[in-house]
PAMI-829645 format. One record per residue: x, y, z of N, C-alpha, C in turn; residue in three letters; residue number from 0. Coordinates in nm, 3 decimals. Layout:
<recs>
+---------+---------+---------+---------+---------+---------+---------+---------+---------+--------+-----+
!     npx !     npy !     npz !    capx !    capy !    capz !     cpx !     cpy !     cpz ! residu ! num !
+---------+---------+---------+---------+---------+---------+---------+---------+---------+--------+-----+
!       X !       Y !       Z !       X !       Y !       Z !       X !       Y !       Z !    ALA ! NUM !
...
+---------+---------+---------+---------+---------+---------+---------+---------+---------+--------+-----+
</recs>
This chain:
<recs>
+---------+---------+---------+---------+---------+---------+---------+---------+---------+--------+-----+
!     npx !     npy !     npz !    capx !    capy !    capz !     cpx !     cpy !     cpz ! residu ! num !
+---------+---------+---------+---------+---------+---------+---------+---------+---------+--------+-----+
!  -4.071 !   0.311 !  -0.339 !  -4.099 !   0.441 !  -0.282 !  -3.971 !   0.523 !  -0.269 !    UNK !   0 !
!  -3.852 !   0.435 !  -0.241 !  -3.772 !   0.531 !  -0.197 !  -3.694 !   0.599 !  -0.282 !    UNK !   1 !
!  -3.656 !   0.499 !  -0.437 !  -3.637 !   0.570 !  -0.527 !  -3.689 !   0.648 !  -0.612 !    UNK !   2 !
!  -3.833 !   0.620 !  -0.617 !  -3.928 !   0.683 !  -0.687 !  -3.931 !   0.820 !  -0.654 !    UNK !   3 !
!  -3.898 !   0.906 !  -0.529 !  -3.927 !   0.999 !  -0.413 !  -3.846 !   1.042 !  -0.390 !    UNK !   4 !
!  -3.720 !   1.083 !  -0.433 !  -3.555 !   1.097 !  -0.344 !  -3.582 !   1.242 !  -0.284 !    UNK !   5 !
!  -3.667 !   1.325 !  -0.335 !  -3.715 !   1.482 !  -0.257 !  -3.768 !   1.465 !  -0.170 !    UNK !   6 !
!  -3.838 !   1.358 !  -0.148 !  -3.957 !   1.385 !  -0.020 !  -3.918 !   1.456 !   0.076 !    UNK !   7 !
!  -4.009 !   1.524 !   0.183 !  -3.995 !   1.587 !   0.299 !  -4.082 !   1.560 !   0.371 !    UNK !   8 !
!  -4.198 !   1.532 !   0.387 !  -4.293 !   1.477 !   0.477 !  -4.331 !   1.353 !   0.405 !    UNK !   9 !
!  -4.331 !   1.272 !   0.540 !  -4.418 !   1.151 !   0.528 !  -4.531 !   1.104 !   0.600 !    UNK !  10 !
!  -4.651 !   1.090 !   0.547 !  -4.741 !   1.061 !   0.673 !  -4.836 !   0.940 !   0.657 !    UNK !  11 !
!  -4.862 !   0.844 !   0.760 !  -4.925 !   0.785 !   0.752 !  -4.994 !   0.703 !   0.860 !    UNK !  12 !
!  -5.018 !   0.818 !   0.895 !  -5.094 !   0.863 !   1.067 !  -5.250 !   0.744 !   0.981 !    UNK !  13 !
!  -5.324 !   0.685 !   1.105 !  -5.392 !   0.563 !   1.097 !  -5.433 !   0.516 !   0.971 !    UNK !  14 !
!  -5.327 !   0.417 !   0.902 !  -5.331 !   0.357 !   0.835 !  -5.353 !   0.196 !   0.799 !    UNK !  15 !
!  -5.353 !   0.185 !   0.923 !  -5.339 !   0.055 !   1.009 !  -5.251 !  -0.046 !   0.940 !    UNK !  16 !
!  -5.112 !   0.028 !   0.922 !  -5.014 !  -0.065 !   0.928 !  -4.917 !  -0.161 !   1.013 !    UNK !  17 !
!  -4.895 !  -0.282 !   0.973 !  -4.857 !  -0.355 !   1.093 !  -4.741 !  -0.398 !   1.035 !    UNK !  18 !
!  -4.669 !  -0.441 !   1.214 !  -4.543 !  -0.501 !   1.192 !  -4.441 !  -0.402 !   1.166 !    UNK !  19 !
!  -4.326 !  -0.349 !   1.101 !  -4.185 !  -0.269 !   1.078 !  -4.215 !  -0.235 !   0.920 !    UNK !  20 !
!  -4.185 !  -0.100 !   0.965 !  -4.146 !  -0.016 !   0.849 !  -4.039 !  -0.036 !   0.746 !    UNK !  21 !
!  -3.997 !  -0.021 !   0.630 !  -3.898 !  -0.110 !   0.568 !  -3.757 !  -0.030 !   0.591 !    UNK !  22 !
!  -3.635 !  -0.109 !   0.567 !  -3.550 !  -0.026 !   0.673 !  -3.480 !   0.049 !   0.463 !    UNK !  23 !
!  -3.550 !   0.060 !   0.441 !  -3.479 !   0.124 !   0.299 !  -3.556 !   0.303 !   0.335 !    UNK !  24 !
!  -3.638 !   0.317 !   0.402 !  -3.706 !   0.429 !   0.442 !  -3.615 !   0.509 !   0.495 !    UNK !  25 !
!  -3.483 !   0.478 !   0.514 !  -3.325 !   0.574 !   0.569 !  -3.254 !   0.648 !   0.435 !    UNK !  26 !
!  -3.293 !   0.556 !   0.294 !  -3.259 !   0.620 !   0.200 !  -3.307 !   0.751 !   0.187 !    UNK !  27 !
!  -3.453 !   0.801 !   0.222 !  -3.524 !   0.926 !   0.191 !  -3.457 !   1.002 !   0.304 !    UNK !  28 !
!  -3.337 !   1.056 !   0.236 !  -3.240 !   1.150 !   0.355 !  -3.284 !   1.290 !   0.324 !    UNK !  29 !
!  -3.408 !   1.309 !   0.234 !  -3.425 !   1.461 !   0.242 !  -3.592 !   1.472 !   0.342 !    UNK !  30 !
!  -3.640 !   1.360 !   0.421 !  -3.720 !   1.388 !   0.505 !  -3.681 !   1.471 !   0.638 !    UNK !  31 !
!  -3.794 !   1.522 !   0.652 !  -3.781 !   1.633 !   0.734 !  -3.901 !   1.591 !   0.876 !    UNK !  32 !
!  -4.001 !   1.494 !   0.800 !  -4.089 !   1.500 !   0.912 !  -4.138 !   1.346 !   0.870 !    UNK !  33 !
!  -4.200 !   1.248 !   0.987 !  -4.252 !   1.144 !   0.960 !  -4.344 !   1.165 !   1.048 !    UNK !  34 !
!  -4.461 !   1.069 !   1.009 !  -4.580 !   1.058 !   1.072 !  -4.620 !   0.899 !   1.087 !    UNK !  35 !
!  -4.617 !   0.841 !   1.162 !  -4.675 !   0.719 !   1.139 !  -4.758 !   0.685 !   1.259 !    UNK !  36 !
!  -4.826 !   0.742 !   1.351 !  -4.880 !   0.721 !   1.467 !  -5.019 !   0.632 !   1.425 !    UNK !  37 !
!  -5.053 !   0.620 !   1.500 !  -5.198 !   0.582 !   1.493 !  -5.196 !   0.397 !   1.414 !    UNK !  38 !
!  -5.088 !   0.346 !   1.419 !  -5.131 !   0.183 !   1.354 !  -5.069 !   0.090 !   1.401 !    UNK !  39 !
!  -5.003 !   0.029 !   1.371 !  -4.965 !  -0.118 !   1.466 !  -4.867 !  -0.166 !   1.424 !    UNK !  40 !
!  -4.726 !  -0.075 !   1.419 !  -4.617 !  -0.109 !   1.371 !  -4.578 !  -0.147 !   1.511 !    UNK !  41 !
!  -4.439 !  -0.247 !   1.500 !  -4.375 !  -0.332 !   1.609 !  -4.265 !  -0.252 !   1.658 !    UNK !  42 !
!  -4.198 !  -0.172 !   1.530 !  -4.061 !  -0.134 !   1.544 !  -4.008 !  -0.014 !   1.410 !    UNK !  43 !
!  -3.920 !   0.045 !   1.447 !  -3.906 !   0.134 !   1.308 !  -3.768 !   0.107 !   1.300 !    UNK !  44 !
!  -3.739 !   0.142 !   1.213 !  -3.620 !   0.066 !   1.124 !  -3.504 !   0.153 !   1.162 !    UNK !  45 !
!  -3.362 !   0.054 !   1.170 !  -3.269 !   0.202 !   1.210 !  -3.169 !   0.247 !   1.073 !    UNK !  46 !
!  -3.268 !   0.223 !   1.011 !  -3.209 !   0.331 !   0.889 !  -3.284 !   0.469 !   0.923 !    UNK !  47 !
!  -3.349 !   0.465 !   1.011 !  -3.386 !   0.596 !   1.015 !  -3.269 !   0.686 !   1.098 !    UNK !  48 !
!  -3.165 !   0.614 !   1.137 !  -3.055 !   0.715 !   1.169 !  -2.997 !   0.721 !   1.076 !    UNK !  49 !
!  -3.001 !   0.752 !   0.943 !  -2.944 !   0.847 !   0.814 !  -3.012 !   0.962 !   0.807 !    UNK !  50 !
!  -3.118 !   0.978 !   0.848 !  -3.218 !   1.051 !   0.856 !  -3.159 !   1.220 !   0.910 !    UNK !  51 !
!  -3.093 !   1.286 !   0.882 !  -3.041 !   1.366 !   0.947 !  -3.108 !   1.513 !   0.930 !    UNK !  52 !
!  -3.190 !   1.512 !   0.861 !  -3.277 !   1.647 !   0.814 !  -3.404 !   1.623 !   0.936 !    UNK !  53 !
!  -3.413 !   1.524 !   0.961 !  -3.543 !   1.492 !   1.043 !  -3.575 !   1.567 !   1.134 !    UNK !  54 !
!  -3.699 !   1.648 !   1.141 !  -3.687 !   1.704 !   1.257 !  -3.818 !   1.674 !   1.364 !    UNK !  55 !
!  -3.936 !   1.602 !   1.312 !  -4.020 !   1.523 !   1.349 !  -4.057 !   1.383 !   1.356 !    UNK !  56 !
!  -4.090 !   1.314 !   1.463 !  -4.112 !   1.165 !   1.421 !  -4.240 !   1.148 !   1.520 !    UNK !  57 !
!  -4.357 !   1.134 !   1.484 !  -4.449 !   1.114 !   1.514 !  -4.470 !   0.934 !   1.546 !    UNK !  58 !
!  -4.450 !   0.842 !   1.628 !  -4.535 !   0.755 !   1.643 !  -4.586 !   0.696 !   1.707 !    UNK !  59 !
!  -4.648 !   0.765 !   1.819 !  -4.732 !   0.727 !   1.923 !  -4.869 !   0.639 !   1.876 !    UNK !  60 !
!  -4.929 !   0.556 !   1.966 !  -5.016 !   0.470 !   1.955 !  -5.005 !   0.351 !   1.840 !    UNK !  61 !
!  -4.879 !   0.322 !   1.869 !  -4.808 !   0.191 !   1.800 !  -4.777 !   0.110 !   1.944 !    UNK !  62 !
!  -4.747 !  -0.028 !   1.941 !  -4.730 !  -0.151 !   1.998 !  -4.617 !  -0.132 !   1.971 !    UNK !  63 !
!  -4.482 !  -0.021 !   2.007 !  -4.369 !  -0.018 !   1.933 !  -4.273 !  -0.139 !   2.090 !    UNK !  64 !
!  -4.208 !  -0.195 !   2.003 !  -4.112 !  -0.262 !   2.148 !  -3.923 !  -0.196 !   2.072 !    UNK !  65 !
!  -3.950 !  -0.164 !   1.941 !  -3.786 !  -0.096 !   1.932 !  -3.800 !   0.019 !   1.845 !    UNK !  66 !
!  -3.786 !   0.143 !   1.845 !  -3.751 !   0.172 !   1.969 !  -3.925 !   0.154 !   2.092 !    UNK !  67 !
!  -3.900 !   0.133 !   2.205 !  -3.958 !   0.151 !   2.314 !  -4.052 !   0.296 !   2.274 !    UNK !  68 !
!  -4.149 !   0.292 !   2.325 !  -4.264 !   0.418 !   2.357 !  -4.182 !   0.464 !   2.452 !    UNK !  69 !
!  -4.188 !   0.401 !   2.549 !  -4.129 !   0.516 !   2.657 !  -3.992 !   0.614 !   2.617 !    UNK !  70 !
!  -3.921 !   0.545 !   2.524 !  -3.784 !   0.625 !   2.492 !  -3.850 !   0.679 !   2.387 !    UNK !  71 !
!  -3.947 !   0.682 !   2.290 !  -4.010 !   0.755 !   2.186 !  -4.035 !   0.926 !   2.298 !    UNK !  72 !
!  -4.111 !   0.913 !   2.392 !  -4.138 !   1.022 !   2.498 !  -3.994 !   1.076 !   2.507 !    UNK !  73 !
!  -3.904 !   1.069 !   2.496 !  -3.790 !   1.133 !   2.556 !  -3.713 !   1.237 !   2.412 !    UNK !  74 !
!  -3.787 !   1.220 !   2.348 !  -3.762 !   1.312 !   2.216 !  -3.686 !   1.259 !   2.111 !    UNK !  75 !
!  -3.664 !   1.306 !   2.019 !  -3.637 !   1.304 !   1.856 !  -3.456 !   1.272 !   1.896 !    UNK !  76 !
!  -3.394 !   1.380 !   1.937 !  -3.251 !   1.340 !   1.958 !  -3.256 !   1.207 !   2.034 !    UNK !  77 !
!  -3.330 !   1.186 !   2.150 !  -3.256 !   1.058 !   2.223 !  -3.274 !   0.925 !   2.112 !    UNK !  78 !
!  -3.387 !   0.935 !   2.043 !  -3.473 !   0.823 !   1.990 !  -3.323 !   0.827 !   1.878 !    UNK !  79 !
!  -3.305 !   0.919 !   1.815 !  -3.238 !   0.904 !   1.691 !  -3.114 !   0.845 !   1.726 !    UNK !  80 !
!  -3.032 !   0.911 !   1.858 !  -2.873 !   0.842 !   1.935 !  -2.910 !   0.689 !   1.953 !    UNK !  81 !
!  -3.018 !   0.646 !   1.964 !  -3.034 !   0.479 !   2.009 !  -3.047 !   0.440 !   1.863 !    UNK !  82 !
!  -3.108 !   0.504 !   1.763 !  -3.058 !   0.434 !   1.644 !  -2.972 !   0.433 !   1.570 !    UNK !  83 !
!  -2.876 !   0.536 !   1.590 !  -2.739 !   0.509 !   1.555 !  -2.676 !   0.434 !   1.638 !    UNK !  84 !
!  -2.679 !   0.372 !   1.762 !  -2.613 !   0.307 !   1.869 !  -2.662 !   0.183 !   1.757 !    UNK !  85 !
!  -2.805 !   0.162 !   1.786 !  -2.795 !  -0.005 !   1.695 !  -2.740 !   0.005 !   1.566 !    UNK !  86 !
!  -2.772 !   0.082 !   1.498 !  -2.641 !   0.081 !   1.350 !  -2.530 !   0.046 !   1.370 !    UNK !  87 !
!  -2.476 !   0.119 !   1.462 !  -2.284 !   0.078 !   1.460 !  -2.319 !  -0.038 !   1.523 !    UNK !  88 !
!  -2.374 !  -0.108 !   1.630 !  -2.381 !  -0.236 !   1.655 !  -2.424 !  -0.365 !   1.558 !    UNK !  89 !
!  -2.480 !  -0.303 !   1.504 !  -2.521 !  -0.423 !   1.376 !  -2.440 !  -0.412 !   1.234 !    UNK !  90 !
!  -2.323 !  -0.316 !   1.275 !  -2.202 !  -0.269 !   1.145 !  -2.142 !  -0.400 !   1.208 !    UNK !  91 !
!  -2.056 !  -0.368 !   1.354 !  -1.981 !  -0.430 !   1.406 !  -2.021 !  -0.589 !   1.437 !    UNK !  92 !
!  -2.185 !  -0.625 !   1.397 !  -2.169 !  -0.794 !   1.422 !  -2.154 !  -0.862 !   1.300 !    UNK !  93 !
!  -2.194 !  -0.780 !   1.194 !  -2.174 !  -0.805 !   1.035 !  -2.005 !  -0.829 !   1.005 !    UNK !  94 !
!  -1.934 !  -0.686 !   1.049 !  -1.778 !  -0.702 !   1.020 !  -1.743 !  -0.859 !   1.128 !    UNK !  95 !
!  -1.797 !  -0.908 !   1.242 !  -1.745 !  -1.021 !   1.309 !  -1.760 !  -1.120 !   1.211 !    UNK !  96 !
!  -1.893 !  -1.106 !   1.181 !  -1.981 !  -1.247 !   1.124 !  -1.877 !  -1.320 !   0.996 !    UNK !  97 !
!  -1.864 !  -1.154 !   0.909 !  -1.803 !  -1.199 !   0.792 !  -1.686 !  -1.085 !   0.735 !    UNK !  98 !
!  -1.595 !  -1.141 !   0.860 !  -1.446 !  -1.048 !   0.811 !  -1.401 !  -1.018 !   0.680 !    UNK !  99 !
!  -1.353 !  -0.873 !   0.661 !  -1.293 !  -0.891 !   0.586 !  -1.169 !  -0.946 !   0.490 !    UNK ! 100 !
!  -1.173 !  -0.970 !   0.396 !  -1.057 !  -1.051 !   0.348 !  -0.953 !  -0.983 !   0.362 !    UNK ! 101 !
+---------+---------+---------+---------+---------+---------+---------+---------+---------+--------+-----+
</recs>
């Protein structure tokens, strides 16, 4: 999808009844502007979606979400997006621990 698509701007897939996490290659489509995924039974959305910088909608209420949290989903598009760049640089920085560079 993601190479197939490199224009996209909307994505939707409001009750689809998808489950479990979105794939975290879905950060490549940096010309989205809007996502939709409400309505199915994803766990978590991926934090490649902080590449996402055109984004100006993220729809996904009535998901079982535990990362990010529903309740921080309610607090809007900027807060949701700062917590996924917070886990990016945190998961840069356990990668550079794990396996230093030479």
């Amino acid at each position: 999808l993601c190479f197939c698509l490199p224009s996209l701007t909307r994505l939707s897939a409001r009750g689809n009844a998808l489950k479990g996490r979105l794939p975290l290659h879905l950060g490549l489509l940096t010309c989205l502007t809007s996502i939709d995924v409400a309505q199915n039974k994803l766990v978590s959305l991926p934090v490649g979606l902080a590449l996402l910088t055109r984004l100006r909608t993220l729809a996904a209420a009535s998901n079982p979400l535990s990362l990010p949290s529903s309740a921080l989903l309610t607090r809007g598009l900027a807060t949701t997006m700062s917590f996924l760049v917070s886990l990016s640089v945190i998961g840069a920085g356990m990668r550079l621990t794990q396996n230093p560079p030479p």
